[in-house]
C-alpha positions as CSV (number, residue, x, y, z in Angstrom):
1,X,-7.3,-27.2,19.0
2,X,-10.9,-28.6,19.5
3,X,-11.8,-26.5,21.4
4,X,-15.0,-26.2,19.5
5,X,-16.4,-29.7,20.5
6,X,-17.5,-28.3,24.2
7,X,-17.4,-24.7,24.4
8,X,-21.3,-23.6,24.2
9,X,-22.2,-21.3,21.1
10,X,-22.2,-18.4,23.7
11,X,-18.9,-19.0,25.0
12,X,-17.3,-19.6,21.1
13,X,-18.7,-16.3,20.3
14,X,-16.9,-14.7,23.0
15,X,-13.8,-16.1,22.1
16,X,-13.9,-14.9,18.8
17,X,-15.1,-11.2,20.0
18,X,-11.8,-11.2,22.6
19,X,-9.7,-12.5,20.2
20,X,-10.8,-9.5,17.9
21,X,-10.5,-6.8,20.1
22,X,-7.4,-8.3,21.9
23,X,-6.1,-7.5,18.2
24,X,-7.5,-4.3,17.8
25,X,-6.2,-2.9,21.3
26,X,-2.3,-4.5,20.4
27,X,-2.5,-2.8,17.0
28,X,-3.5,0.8,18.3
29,X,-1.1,0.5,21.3
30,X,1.8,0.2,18.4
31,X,2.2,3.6,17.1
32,X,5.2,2.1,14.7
33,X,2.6,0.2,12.8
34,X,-0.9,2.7,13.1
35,X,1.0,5.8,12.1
36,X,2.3,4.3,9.2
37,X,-0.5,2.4,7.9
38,X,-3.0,5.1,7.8
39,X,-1.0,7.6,7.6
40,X,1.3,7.2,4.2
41,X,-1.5,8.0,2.0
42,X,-2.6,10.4,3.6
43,X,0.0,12.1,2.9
44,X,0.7,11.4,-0.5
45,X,-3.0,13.1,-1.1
46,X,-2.4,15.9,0.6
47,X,0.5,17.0,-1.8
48,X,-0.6,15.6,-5.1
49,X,-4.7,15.6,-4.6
50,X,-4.3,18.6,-2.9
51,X,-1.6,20.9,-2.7
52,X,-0.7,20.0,-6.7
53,X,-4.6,19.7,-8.2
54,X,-6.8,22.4,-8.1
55,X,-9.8,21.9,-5.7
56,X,-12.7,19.7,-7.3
57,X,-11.1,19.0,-9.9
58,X,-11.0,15.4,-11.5
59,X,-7.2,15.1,-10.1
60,X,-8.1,15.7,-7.0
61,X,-11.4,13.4,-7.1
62,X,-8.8,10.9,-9.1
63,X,-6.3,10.7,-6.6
64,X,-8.8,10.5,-4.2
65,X,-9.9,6.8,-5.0
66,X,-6.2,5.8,-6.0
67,X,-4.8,6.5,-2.8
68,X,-7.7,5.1,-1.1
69,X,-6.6,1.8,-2.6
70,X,-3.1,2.5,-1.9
71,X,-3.8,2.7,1.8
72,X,-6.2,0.0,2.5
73,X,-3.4,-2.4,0.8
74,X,-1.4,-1.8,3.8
75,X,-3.4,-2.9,6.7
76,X,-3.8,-6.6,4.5
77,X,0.0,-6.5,3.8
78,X,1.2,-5.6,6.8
79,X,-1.0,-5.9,9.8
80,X,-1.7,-9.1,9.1
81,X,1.4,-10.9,6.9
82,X,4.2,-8.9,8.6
83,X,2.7,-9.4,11.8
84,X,2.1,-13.3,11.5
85,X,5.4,-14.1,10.4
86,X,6.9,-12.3,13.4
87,X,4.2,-14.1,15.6
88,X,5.2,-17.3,14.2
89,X,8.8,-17.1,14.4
90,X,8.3,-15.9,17.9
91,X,6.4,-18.6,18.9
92,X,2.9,-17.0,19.6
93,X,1.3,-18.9,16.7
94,X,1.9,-22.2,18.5
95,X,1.0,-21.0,21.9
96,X,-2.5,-19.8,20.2
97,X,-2.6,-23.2,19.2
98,X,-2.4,-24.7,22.3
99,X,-5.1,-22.3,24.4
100,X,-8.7,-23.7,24.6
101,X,-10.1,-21.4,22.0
102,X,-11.4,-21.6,18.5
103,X,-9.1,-22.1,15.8
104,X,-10.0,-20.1,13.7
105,X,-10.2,-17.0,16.3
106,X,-7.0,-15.7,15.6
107,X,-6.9,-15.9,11.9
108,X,-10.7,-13.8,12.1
109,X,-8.9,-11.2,14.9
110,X,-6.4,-10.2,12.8
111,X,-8.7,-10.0,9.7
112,X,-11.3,-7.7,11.3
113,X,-8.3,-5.5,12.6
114,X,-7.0,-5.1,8.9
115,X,-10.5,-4.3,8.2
116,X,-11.0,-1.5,10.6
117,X,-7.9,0.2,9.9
118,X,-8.5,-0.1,6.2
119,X,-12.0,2.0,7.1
120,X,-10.4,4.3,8.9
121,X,-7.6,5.0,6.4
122,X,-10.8,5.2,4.4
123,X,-11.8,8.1,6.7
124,X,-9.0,9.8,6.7
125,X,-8.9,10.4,3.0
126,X,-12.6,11.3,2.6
127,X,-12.2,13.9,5.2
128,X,-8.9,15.5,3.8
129,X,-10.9,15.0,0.2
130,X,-14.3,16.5,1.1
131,X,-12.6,19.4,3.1
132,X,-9.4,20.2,1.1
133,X,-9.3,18.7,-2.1
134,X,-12.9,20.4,-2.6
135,X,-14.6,17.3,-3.5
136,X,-18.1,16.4,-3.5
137,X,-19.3,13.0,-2.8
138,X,-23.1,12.4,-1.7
139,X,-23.9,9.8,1.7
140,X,-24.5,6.8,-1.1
141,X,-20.8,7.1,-2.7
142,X,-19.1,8.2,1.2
143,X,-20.9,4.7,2.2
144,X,-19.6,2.8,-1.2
145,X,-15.9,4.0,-0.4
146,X,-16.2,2.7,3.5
147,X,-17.4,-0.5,2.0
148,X,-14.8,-1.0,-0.5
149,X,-12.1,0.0,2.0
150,X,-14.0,-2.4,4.8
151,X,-14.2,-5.2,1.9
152,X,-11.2,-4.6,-0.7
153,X,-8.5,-5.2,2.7
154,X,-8.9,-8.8,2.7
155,X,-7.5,-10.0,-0.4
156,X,-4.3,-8.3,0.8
157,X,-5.0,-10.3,4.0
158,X,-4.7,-13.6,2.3
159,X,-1.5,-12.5,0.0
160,X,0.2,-11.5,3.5
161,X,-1.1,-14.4,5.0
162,X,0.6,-16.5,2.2
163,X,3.5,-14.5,2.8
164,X,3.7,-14.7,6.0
165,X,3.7,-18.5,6.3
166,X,6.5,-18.3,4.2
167,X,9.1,-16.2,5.7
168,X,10.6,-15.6,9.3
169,X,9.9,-12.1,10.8
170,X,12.7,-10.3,9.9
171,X,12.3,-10.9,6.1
172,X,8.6,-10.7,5.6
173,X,8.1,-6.8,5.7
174,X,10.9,-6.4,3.1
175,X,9.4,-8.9,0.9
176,X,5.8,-7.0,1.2
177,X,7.4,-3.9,0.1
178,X,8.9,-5.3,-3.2
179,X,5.4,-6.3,-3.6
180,X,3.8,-4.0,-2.5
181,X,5.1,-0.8,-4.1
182,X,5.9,-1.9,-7.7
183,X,2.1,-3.6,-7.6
184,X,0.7,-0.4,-6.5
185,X,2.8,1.7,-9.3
186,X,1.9,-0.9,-12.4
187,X,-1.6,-1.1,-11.0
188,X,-2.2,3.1,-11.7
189,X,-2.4,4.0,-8.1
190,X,0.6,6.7,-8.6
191,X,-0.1,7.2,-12.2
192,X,-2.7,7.2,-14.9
193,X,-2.3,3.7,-16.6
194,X,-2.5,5.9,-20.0
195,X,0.8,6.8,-19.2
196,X,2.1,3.8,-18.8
197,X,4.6,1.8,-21.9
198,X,1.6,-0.2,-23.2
199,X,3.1,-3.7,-22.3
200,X,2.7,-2.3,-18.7
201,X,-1.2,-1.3,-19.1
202,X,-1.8,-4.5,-20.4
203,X,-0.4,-6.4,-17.5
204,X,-2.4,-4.5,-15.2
205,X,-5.4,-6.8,-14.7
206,X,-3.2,-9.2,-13.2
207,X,-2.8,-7.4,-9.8
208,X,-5.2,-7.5,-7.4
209,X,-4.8,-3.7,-6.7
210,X,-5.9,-2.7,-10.1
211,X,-9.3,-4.3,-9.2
212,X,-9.7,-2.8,-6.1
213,X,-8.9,0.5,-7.9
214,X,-11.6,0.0,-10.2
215,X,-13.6,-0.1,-8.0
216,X,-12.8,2.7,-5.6
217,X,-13.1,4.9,-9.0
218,X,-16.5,4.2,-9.6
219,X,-17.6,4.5,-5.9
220,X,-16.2,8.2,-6.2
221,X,-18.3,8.9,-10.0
222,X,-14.6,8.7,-11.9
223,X,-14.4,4.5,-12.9
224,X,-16.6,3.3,-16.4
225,X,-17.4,-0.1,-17.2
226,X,-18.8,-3.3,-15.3
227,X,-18.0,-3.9,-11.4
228,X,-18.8,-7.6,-11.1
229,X,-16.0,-9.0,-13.0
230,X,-13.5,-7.2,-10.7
231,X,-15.3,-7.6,-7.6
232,X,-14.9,-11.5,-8.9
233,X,-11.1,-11.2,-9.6
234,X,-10.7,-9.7,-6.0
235,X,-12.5,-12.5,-4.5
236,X,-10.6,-15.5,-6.8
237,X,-7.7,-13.8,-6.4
238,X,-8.4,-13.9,-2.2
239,X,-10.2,-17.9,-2.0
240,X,-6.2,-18.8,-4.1
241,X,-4.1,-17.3,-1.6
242,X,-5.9,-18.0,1.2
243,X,-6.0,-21.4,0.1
244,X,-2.4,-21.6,-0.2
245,X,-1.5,-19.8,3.0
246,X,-4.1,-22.5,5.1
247,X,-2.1,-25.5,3.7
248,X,0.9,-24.6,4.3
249,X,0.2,-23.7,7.6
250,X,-1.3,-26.6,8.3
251,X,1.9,-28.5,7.3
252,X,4.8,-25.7,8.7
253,X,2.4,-23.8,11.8
């Protein structure tokens, strides 16, 4: 598509911005996808953060910021790797392709989706936590959480991305759940890596999600330590697989 070459800066912006919301309003008219996405971990914090932990205490606050990062990994995964796999085997990929509209504008709609549902599972969770689970956050550290949920999404987006160029439809979301649930229990999301056989704690830097949960710990007061060298795992660990994801699309579509 060169599209590009002779649409005017206003009418490339446009693209992009229908593209997004043409995204956003086929994601939120799939309950099959929304409910699940934003609300799994939900759940899971209203019976362990909740039910299971005593108000305000540092469970609750813990479980809090691991199931934060739980649920923004599934937007990434899913909404966008799941859903591009289907699209390509389908067909939709190369029609995209073929419109007169930036090439990139698909690729960014479905990104900004992922993002805005991984804010809103964000949401979710700080309301259930702040009302509930009896935990106290001030505006700085509700903001930090909304940005790490808005942010921490898209290296997930480039893993199912990758994934997604790989597979056909019916195989990718089957694929992105043996991924995604043994990464989110070896990363601590479900327990404390302290409980974890030692082998296992030590191989926990080498998921992305144990980043991302580093970081959704100190943006709720619980995580020690420096943030830059996971915020630059998250974002190595995103240029690799998108990398890998654009060149093979390039060469399969």
């Amino acid at each position: 598509m060169h599209a590009t070459t002779t649409m005017s800066p206003r009418r490339v912006a446009g693209a992009y911005l229908q593209e997004i919301r043409s995204e956003c309003l086929r994601y939120l008219r799939a309950p099959g996808f929304i409910l699940p996405v934003t609300l799994f971990s939900t759940v899971f914090y209203l019976m362990f953060g909740v039910l299971l932990s005593p108000p305000g205490s540092d469970a609750s606050r813990y479980l809090l910021a691991s199931y934060t990062t739980f649920g923004v990994i599934g937007p990434g995964l899913f909404g966008f790797g799941a859903s591009l796999a289907i699209e390509r085997e389908g067909g939709l990929l190369t029609l995209k392709r073929a419109l007169p509209m930036p090439p990139g504008a698909y690729l960014i709609g479905k990104m900004v989706m992922a993002m805005g549902m991984g804010m809103l599972v964000v949401v979710l969770l700080l309301v259930c936590g702040l009302t509930l689970g009896g935990v106290h956050l001030p505006p700085s550290r509700v903001l930090a959480m909304l940005a790490t949920g808005a942010l921490g999404v898209l290296p997930f987006c480039a893993l199912g991305m990758f994934v997604g160029t790989l597979l056909k439809g019916q195989g990718a979301p089957g694929l992105l759940n043996l991924v995604y649930l043994p990464m989110a229990f070896l990363s601590g999301l479900w327990l404390p890596l302290r409980l974890l056989p030692r082998p296992l704690q030590a191989m926990a830097p080498v998921w992305p999600s144990y980043h991302l949960n580093q970081l959704t710990l100190a943006a709720v007061g619980v995580g020690r330590g420096a943030l830059l060298p996971h915020v630059l795992a998250l974002a190595a660990f995103a240029a690799v697989f998108l990398a890998l994801a654009t060149r093979r699309l390039r060469r399969v579509g």
